[in-house]
GUKOL-646165 format. One record per atom (N, C-alpha, C, O): z, x, y; residue in one letter. Coordinates in steps of 0.2 Angstrom, whole numbers, plus 5000, padded with zeros to 4 digits. Layout:
ZXYA ...
% end
This chain:
458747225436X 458047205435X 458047155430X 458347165424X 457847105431X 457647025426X 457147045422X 456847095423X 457046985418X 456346995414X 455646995418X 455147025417X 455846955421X 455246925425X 454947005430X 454447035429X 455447015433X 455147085435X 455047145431X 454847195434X 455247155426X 455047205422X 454447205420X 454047255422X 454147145417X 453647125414X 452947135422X 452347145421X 453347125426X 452647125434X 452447215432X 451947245430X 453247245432X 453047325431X 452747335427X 452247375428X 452847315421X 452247325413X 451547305416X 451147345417X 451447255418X 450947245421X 450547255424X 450047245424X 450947305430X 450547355437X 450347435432X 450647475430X 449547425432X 449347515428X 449647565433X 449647565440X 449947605428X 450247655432X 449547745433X 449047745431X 449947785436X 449147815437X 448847855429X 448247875428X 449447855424X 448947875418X 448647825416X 448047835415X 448747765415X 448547705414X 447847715419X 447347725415X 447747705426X 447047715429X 446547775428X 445947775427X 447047815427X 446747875423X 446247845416X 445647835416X 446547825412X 446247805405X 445847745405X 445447725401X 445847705410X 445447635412X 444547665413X 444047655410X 444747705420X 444147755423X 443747785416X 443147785415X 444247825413X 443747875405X 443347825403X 442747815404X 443847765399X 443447705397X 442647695399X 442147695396X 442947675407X 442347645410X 441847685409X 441247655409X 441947765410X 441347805411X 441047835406X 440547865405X 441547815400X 441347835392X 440947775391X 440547785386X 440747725393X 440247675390X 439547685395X 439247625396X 439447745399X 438947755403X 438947815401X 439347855404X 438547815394X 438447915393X 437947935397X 438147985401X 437247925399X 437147965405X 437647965411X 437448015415X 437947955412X 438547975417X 439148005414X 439248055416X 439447995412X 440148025405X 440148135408X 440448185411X 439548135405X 439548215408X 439848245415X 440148295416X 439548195419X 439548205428X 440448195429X 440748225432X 440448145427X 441148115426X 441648185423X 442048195428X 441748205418X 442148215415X 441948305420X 442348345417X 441648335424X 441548405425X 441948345437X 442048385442X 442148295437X 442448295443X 443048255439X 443148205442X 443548255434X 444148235434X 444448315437X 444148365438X 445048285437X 445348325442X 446048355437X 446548315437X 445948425434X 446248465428X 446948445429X 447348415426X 447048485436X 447848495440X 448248395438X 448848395436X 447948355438X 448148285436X 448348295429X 448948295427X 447848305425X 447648285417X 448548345416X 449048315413X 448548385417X 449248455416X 449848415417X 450248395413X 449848375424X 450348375426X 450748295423X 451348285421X 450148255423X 450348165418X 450248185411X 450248135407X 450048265406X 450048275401X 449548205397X 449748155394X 449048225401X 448348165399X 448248175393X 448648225390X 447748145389X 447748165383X 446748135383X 446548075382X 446348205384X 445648185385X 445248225377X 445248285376X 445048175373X 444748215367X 444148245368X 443848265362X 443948275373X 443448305373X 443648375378X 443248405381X 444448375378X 444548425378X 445148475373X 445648505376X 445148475370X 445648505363X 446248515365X 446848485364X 446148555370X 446948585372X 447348525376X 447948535377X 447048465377X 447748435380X 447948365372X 448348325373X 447548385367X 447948355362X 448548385356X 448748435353X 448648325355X 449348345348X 449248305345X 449248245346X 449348355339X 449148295331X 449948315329X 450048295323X 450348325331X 450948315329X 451448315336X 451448365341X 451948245337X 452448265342X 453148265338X 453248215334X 453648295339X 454148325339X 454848285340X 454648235343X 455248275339X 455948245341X 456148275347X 456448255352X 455948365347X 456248395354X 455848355360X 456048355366X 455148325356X 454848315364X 455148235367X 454748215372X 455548215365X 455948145367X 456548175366X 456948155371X 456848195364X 457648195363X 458048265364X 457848325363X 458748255368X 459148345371X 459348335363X 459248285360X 459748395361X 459948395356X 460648405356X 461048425352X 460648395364X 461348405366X 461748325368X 462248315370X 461348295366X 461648205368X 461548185362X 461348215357X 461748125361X 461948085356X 461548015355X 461647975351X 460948015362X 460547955361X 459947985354X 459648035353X 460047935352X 459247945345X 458747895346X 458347895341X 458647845351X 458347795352X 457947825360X 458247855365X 457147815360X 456647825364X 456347755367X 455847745364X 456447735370X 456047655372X 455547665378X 455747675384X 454847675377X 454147645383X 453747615383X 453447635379X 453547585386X 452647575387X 452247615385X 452147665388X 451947585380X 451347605378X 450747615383X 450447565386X 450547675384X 450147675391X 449347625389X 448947635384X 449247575395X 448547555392X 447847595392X 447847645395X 447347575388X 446747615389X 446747665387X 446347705388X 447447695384X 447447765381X 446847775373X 446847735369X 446347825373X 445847855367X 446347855360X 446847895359X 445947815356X 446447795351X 446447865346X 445947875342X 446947915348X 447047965342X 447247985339X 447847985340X 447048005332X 447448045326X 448248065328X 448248125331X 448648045327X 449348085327X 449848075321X 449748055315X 450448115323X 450948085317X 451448135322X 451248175326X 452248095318X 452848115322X 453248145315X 453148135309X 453748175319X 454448185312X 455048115314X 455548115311X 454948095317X 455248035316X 455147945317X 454747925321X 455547905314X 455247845314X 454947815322X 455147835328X 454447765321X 453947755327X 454047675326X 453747655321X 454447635329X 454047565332X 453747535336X 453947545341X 453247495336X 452947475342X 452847415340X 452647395334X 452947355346X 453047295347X 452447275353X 452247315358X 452147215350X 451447195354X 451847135359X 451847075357X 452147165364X 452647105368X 451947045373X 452046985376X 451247075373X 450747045379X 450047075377X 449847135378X 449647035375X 448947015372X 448847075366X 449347075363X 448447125364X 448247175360X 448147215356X 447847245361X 448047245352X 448147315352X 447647315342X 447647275337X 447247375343X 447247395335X 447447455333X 447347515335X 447747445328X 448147515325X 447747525318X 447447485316X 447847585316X 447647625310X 447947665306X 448247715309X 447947655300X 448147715295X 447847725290X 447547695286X 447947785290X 447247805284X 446747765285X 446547765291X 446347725281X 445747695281X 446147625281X 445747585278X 446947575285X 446747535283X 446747525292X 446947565296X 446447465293X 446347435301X 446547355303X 446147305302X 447347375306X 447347305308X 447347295315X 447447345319X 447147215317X 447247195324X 447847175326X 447947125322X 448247175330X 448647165331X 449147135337X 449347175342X 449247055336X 449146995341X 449947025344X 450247075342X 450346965351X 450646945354X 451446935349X 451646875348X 451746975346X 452346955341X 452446995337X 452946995333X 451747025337X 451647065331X 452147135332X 452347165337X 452347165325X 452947205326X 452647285321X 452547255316X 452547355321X 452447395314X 452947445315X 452947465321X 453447475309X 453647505306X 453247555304X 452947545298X 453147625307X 453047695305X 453247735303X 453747755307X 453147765298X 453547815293X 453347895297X 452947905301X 453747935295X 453748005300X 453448045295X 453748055290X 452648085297X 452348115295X 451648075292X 451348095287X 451648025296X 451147965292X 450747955299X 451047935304X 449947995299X 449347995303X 449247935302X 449147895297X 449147925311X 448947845312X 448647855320X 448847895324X 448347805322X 448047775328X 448147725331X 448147665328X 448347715338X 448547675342X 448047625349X 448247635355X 447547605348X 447047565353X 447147535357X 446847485356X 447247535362X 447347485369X 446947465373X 447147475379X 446447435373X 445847425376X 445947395383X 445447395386X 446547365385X 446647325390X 447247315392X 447847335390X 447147275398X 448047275400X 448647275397X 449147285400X 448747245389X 448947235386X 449647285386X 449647345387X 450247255385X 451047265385X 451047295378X 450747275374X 451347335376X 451547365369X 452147415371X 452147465375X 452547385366X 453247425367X 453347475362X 453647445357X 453247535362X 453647595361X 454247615359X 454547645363X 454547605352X 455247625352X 455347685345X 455247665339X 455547745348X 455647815343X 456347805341X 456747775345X 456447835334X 457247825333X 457147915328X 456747945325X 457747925330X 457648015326X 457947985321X 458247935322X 457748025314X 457948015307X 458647985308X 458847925307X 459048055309X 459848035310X 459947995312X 460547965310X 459647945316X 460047895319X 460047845316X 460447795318X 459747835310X 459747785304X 460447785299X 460647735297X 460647835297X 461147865294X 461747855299X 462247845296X 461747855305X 462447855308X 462347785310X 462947755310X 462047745313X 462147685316X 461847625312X 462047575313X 461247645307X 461147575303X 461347615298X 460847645296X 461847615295X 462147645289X 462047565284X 461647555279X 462447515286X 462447455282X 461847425282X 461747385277X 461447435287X 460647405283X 460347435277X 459947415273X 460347485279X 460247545271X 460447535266X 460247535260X 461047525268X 461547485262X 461247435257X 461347435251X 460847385260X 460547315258X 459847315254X 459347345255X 459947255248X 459247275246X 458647235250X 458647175248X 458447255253X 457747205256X 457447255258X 457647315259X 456647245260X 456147275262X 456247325268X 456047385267X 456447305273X 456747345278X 457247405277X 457247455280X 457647385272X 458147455269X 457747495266X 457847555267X 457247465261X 456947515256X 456347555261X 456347625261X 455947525265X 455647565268X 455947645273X 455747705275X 456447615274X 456647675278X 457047715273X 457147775274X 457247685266X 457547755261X 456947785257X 457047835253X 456247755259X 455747795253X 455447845257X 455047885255X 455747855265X 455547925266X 456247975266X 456348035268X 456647935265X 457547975264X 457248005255X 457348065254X 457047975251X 456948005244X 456547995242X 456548035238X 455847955242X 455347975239X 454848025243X 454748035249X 454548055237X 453848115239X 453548065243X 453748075249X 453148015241X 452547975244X 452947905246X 453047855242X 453147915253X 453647855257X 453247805258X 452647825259X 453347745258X 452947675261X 452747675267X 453147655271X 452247695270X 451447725275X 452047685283X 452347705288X 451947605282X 452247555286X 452347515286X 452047505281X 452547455289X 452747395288X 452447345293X 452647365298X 452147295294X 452047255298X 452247175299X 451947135296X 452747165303X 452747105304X 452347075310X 452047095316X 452346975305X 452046935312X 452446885313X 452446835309X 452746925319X 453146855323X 453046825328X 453546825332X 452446815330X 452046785335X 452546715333X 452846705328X 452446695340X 453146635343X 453946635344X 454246605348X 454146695341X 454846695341X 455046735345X 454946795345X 455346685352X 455546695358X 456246755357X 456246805361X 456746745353X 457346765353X 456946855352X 457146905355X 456346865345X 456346945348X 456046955353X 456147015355X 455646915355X 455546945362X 455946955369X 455846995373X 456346905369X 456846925375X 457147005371X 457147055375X 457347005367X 457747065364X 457447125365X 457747175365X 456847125366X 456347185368X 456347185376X 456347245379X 456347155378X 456547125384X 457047185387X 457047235391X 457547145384X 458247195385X 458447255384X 458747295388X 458147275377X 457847345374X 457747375381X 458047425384X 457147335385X 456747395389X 457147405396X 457047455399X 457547365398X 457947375402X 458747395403X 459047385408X 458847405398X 459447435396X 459147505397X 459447545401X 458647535393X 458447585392X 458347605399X 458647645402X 457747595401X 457447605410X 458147615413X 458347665414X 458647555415X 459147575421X 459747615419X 460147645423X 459747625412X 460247695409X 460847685414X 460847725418X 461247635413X 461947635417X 462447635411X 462247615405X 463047645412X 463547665408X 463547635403X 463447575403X 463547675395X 463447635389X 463047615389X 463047565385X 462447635392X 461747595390X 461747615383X 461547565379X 461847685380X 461547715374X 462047655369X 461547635365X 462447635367X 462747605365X 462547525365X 462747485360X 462247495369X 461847425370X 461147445367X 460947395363X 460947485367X 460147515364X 460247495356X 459947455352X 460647535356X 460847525349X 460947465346X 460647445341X 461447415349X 461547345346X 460847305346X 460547265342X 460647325352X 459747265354X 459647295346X 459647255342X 459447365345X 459047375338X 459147345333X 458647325330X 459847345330X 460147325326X 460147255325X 460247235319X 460047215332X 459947135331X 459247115331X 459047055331X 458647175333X 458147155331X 457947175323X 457447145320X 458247215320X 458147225312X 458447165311X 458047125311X 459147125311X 459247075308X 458947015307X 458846975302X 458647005314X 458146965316X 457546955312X 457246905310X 457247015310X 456847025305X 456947015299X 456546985296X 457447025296X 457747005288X 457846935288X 457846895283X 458246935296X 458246825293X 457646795292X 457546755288X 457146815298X 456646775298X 456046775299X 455646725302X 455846835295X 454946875295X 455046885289X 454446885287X 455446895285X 455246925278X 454646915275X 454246965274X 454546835274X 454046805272X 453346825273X 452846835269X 453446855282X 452646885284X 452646965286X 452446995292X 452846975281X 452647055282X 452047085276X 452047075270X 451747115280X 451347165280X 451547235278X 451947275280X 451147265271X 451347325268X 450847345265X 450347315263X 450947435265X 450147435261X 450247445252X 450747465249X 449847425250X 450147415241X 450147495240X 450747515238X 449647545241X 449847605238X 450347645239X 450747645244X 450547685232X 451147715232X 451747685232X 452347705232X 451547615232X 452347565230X 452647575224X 453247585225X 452347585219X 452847595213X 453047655211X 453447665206X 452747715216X 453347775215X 453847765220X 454447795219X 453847735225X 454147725230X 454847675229X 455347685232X 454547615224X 455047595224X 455547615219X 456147605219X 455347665212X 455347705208X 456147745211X 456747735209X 455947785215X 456247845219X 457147775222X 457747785222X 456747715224X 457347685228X 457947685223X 458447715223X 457447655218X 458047615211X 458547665210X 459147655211X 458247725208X 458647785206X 459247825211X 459847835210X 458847835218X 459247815225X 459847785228X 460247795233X 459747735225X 460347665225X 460947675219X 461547665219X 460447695213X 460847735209X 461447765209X 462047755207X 461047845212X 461447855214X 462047875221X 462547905221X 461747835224X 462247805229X 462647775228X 463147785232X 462847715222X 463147695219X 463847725215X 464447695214X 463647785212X 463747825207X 463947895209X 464147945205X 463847905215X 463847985216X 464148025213X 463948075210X 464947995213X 465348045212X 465348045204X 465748085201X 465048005201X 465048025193X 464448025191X 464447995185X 463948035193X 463448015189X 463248075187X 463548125190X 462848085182X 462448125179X 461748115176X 461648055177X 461348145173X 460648135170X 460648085165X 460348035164X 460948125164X 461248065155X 461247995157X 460747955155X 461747985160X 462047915163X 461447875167X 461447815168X 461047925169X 460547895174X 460147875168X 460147815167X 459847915165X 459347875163X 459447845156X 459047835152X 460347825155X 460447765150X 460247725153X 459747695152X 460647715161X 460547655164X 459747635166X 459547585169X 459347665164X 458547655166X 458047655160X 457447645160X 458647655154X 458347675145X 457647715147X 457047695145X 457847775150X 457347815149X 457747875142X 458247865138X 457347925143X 457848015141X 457748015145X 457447995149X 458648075143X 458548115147X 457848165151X 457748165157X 457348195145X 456848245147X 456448205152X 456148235157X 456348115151X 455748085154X 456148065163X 455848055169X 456948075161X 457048055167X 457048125172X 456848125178X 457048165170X 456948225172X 456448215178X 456448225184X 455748205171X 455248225176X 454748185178X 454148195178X 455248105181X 455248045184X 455348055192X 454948045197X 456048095190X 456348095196X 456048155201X 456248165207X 455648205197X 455548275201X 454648225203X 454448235209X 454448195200X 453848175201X 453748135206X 453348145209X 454148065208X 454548025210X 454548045220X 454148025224X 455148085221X 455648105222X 455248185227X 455348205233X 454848225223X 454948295224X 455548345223X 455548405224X 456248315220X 456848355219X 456948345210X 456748305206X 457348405209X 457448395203X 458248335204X 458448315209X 458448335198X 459048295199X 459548325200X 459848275203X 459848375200X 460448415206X 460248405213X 460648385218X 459548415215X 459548415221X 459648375225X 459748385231X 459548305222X 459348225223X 459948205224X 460148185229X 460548215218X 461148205219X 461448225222X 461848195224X 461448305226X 461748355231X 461648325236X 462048315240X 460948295238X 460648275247X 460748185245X 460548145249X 461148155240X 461548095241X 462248105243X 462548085248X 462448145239X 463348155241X 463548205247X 464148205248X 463048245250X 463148265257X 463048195261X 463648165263X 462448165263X 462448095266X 463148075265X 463448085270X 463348055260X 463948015260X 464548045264X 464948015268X 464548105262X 464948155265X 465048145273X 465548115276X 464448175275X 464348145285X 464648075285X 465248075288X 464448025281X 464547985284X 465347955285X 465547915290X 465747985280X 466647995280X 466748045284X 467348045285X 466448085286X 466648145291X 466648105297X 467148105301X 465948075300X 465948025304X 466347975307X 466547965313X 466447945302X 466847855302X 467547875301X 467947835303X 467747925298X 468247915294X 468847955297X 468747985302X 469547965296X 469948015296X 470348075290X 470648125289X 469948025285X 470048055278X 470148145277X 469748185279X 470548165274X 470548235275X 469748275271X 469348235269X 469848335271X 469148365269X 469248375260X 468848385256X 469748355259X 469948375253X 469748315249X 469348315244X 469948275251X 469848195251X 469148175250X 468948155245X 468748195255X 468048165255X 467748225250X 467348195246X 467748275250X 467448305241X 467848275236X 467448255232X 468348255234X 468648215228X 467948145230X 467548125225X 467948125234X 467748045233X 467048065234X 467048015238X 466648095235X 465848095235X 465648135229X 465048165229X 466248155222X 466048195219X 466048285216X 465748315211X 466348305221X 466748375220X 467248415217X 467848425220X 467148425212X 467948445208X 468348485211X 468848495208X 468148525218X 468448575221X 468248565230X 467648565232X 468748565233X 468748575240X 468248625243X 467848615247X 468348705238X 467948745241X 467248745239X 466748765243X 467148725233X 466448715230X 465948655238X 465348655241X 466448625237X 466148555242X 466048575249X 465648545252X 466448635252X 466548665258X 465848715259X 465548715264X 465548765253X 465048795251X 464348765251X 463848785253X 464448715250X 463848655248X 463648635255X 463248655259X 464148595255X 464048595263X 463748615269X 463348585273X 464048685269X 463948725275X 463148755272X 462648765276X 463148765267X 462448785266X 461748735267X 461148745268X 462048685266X 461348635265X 461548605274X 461048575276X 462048595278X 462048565284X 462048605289X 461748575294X 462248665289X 462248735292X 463048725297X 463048735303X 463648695295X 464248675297X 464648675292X 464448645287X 465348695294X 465848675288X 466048605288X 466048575293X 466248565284X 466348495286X 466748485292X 466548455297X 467448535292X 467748515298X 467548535305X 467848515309X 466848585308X 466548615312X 466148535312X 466148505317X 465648495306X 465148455309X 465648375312X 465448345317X 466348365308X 466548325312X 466748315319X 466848265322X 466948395319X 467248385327X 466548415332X 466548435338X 466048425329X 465148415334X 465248345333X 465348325339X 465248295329X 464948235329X 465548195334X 465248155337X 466048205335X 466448195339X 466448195344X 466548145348X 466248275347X 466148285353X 465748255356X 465848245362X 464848225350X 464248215353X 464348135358X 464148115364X 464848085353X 464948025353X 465548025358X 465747975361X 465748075358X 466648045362X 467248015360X 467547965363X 467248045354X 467848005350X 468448035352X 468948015349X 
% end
């Protein structure tokens, strides 16, 4: 499938899509809206999992990772079409949401702020951040879900990096109150749009190794973004300065795991100790054991992952003066012993 016929597809309304056009129509003729809404046809709304707000039961104010993802596979990446003329409603997910305005439209919402959002235009959502999605018309809007994990294992190095894009996706890894979303405008820049392009038809025809192309498209549309959007991105101000607060200390100790302490932290930060205390617990929601345990596990995974390093090996270097203390920690906070979660992450990828 080419571009040019994908795009004909995005363009033919499919029948939830006629479905939501029809509500529209008959929602702006309230003397008729009633008559209307007593001959839709239930057995349809069940079957294409409609979403009609004036009937309760077919909404959800929360969707799930299980309702896109097996947890038996190893893809972490969701790619669709945004259905047109769907009723703009309240929701929120547990994991991050992108959507890409590839063809005219769309207003989105969070909290009380309300943007319009043209042809290029790009927004990063944080998981558990109520928001609204508008589609008044034909209009193209691309779809892409990533589960938490899959930032950890596949954009490991952009996390790494200081720029806007790393820190928003670590202020819901460690702060209490995460950066809500991000909005770029890159109206004109062809190169991201073929890549969403590609995105969507890698994904749709799912032939060998698609899940592994999914991947790199994402990854070169984040770069994309950091070479050449920075300038025009879109953020909401509030909750910035706990948020960025939480990074500093985060980077911290990521830097430091295996030696860091309170003390040491908040020389580096010329706080006290007492104030770093309860910086980091206000900050963060963790006290500071906590904070550094759910850093130096992260690291852990990721040398259990990548690595072949012995188990002994990866608690010496993330920080543990004992194999077994590091084994105990572990298995408690991951629900696996290290050597049980490398050879699942193995398994899942095919190593």
């Amino acid at each position: 499938m080419n571009g040019e016929e994908l795009l004909d597809g995005f363009r033919t309304l499919n029948e939830s899509e006629r479905f939501y056009r029809n509500y529209r129509l008959a929602k702006s003729s309230p003397t008729g809206f009633a008559e209307y809404l007593q001959g839709v046809d239930r057995e349809q709304v069940q079957r294409l999992q409609l979403l009609v707000p004036e009937w309760p039961e077919t909404i959800k104010s929360e969707y799930l990772e299980s309702d896109y993802f097996s947890p038996d596979r190893q893809e972490g990446i969701y790619v669709s079409k945004h259905n047109c003329y769907t009723p703009a409603i309240p929701h929120h997910h547990n994991f991050f949401e992108l959507f890409y305005v590839l063809e005219g439209r769309c207003v989105h919402q969070v909290r009380d702020h309300i943007s319009t959002m043209h042809a290029g235009d790009l927004c990063f959502i944080q998981p558990k951040v109520t928001h609204a999605l508008d589609v008044s018309d034909n209009s193209v809007i691309i779809d892409v879900l990533i589960r938490r994990s899959t930032f950890r294992h596949y954009f490991y190095s952009i996390l790494q990096g200081d720029n806007l894009l790393a820190n928003f996706f670590m202020s819901t890894l460690y702060s209490k109150q995460g950066i809500d979303y991000l909005i770029f405008h890159a109206e004109g820049d062809d190169a991201l749009h073929r890549a969403f392009i590609e995105l969507c038809g890698e994904f749709m025809e799912q032939e060998a190794y698609y899940s592994v192309l999914v991947n790199a498209i994402v990854t070169r549309i984040f770069v994309q973004l950091l070479r050449r959007h920075m300038d025009a991105c879109e953020l909401p101000r509030q909750h910035m300065r706990d948020s960025q607060t939480a990074i500093r200390i985060a980077r911290y100790l990521q830097t430091n795991a295996s030696s860091a302490t309170l003390g040491g932290l908040a020389a580096e930060f010329h706080y006290s100790p007492e104030y770093a205390s309860q910086l980091i617990k206000q900050v963060t929601g963790q006290t500071f054991i906590q904070l550094l345990t759910a850093v130096r596990l992260e690291n852990a995974e990721q040398l259990l992952r990548d690595t072949a390093l012995p188990v002994a090996d990866i608690a010496s270097t993330v920080g543990y003066e004992s194999s077994e203390h590091f084994i105990r920690t572990f298995r408690k906070h991951v629900g696996l012993t290290p050597s049980g979660y490398r050879q699942k992450k193995r398994a899942q990828y095919g190593v």
